[in-house]
Each structure stands twice: as C-alpha cells, then as structure tokens.
N, C-alpha and C positions, 0 to 999 in steps of 0.2 A: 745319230738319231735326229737332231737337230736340222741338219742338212738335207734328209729325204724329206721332213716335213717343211722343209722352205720350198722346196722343187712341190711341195702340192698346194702351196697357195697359202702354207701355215706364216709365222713367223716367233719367234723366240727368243726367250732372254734366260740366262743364266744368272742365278739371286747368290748371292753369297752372304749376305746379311739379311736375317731372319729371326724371329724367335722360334729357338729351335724345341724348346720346352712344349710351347705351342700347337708345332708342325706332330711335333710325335705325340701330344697328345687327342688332335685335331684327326690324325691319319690313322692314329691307334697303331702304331710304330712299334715293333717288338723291341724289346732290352738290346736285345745283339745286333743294332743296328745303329748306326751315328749318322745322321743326315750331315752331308756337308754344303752342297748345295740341291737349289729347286732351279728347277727347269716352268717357265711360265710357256706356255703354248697357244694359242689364238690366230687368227683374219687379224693381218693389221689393217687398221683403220686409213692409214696411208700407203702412197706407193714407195717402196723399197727398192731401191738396183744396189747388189753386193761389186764392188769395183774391185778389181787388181790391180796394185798398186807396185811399184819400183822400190827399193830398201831405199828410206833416206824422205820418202816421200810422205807427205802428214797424213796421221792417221785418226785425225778428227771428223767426226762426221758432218752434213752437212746438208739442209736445202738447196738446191738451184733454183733459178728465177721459172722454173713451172711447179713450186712444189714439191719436186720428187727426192726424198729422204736419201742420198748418199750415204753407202757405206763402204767406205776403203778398207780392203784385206790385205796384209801381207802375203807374199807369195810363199808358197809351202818351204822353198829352197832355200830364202831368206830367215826361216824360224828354226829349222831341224837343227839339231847341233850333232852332227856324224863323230863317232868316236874312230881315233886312227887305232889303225891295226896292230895289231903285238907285230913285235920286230921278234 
C-alpha cells in the first residue's frame, strides 16, 4: 500500500510508538482488534528519491547539496532469507 501511494506523489511513515489507548479510543477500534502500527500518509513537503543501494552500503538517509532528501533501500535479494529445501 505504501508503495502505490509513493508512485502517486504520496509519501509515508510507518509509527510503531503511539498511544495506543488513544488511537482505539480516538478511531473507535473494536475490542478484537490490536493496533500495532499506524501508517502516516501525506504530499511531502520535500523532494524524495527512494535509492538502491548494494548490501554493505550505508543505509542512512541523507540531503545532497540541492536539498533533495535521499533514501537508500536494500535490494529485495539482499533482505529475503530463502529457506533450503527438504532433502
């Protein structure tokens, strides 16, 4: 979800600390429901480029001398961890 709303000009963050008493009584959150995280959705205010990055390479974010908010991604191959096959 996250990703189809970056490709329309959105941008987003993922909250993992919140009050979550709060959020469920704020949203009106039924009992059978446990919030773990909040997804914040918004136009960022600044320009954004998502980078692909090599395993090994720093994954701190960063301005460049125009401003523009760098974000280094691991590459998909570098995160998955493949389980080996039954012998």
């Amino acid at each position: 979800m996250k990703f189809e709303k970056f490709e329309n000009g959105y941008g987003g963050c993922l909250i993992g600390s919140f009050r979550k008493e709060k959020i469920i009584s704020t949203l009106n959150i039924p009992e059978r429901y446990d919030p773990l995280l909040i997804i914040a959705l918004g136009k960022p205010k600044d320009t954004v480029r998502l980078e692909e990055i090599d395993e090994g390479q720093d994954i701190k974010y960063y301005r460049d001398e125009q401003g523009i908010h760098r974000v280094p991604k691991r590459k998909l191959e570098n995160i998955i961890i493949s389980a080996h096959p039954m012998a």
